[in-house]
C-alpha positions in Angstrom: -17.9 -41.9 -38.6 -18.2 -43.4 -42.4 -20.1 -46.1 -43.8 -17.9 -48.4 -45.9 -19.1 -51.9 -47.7 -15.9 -53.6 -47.5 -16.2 -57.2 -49.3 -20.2 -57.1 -48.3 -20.4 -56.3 -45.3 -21.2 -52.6 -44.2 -19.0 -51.4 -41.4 -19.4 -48.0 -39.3 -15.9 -47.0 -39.1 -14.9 -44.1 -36.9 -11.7 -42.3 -38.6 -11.3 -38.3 -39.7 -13.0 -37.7 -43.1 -9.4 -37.3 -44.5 -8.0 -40.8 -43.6 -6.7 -42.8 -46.6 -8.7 -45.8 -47.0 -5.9 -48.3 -46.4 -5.3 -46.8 -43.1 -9.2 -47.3 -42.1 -8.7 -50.9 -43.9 -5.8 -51.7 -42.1 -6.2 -50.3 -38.7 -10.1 -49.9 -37.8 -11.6 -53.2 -39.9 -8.1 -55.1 -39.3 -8.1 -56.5 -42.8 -4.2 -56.4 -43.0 -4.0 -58.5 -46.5 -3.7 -54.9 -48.1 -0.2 -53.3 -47.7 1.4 -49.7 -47.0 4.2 -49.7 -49.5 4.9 -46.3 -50.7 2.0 -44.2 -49.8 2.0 -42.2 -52.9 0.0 -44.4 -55.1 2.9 -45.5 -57.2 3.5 -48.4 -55.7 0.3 -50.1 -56.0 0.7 -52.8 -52.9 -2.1 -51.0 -51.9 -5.0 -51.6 -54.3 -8.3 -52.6 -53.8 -11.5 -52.5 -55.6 -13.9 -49.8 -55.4 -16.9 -50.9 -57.5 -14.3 -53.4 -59.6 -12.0 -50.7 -60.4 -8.6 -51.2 -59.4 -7.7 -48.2 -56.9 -4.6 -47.4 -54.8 -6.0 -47.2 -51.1 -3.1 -44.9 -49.9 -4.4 -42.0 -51.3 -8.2 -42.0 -51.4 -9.6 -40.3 -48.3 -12.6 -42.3 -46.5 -14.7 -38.8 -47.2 -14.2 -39.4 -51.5 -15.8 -42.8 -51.3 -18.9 -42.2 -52.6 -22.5 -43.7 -50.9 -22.8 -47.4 -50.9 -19.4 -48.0 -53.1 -18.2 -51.8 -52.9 -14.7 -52.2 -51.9 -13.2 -55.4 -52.3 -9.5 -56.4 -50.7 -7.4 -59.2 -51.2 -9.5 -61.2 -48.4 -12.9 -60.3 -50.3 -11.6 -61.6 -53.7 -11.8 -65.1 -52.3 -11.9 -66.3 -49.2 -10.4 -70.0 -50.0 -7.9 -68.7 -52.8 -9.9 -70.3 -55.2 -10.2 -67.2 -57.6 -8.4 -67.9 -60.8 -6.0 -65.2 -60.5 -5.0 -66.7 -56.9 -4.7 -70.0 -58.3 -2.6 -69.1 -61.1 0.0 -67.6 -58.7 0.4 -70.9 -56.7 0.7 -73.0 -59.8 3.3 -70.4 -61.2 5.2 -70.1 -58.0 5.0 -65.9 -58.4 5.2 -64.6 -55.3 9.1 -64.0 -53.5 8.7 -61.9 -50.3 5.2 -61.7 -51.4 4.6 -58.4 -49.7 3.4 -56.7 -53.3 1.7 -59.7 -54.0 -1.6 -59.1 -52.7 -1.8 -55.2 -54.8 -0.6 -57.7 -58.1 -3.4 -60.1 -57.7 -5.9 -57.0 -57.2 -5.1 -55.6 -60.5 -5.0 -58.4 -62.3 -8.5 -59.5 -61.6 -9.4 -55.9 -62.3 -7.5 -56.7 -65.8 -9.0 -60.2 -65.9 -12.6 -58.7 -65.7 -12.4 -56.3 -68.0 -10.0 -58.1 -70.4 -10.2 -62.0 -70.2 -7.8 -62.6 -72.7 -5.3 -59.7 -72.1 -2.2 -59.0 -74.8 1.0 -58.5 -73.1 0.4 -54.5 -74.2 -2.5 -55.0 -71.6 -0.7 -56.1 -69.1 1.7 -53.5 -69.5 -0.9 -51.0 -70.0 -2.9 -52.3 -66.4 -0.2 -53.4 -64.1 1.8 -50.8 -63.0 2.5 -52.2 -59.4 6.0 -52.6 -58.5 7.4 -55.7 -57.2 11.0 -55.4 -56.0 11.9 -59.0 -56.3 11.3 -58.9 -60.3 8.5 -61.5 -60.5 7.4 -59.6 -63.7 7.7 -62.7 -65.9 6.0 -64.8 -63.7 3.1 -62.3 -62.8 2.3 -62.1 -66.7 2.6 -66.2 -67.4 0.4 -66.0 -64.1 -2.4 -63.3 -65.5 -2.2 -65.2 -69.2 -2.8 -68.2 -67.1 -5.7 -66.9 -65.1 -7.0 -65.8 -68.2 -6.7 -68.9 -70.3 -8.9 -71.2 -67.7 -6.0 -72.0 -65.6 -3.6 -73.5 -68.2 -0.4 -72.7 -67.1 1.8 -74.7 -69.6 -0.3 -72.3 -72.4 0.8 -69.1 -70.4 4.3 -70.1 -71.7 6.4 -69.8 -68.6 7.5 -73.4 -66.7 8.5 -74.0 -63.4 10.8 -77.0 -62.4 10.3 -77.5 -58.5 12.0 -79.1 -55.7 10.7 -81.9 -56.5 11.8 -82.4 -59.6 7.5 -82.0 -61.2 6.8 -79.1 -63.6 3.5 -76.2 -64.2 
């Protein structure tokens, strides 16, 4: 049994010291928003915060996590998508399948916080996830975005929908 503060609340979760933490995430709490995608921390569908740093789940037994850590999932970052990261990604249309998405928007907050104005080597530098649709362009006009306020027409990167309107 571990103690783990997952998006403020402190759980009592019963799993074998040596359990990843997105398997305790997933399958004891049943916060499913972070994804298995590779298991080898390569990935990063995974990630999650552990006291704001961006960390790959998959591969970080329960028994590392130190004493009173805060980890932070996609459902933690905000509950009514109303984080600007999460915003930006709506407005710019990123997600395909979507199934990276949630690992993306994790460590582009991380970014975000650290960074609020990223350069593209920053980007490149702190997101590392892999997205098998290709939304690259998009997730960088999204974090530029996020990082500008929300101004997605500044992030460079336009998007003609359906119906025929424009970000």
């Amino acid at each position: 049994m571990v103690k783990l503060n997952i998006n403020g609340t402190v759980r009592d979760v019963d799993v074998e010291p040596d359990t990843p933490l997105l398997w305790a995430i997933r399958e004891q709490v049943g916060l499913t928003g972070t994804k298995y995608g590779c298991g080898v921390a390569q990935c990063g569908a995974c990630t999650v915060h552990i006291d704001g740093a961006p960390t790959r789940s998959c591969v970080v037994p329960v028994s590392s996590i130190a004493s009173g850590a805060k980890i932070v999932t996609i459902e933690g970052l905000s509950a009514d998508g109303s984080h600007p990261v999460q915003k930006a990604w709506v407005a710019l249309d990123v997600p395909q399948c979507g199934f990276c998405q949630s690992g993306m928007i994790m460590a582009a907050a991380a970014l975000l916080k650290e960074k609020p104005a990223p350069t593209d080597a920053d980007i490149d530098t702190a997101i590392t996830n892999i997205c098998r649709c290709g939304t690259y362009n998009r997730v960088r006009a999204a974090i530029k975005a996020a990082g500008q306020g929300g101004a997605v027409k500044a992030a460079g990167f336009a998007i003609q929908h359906a119906d025929g309107s424009t970000s």
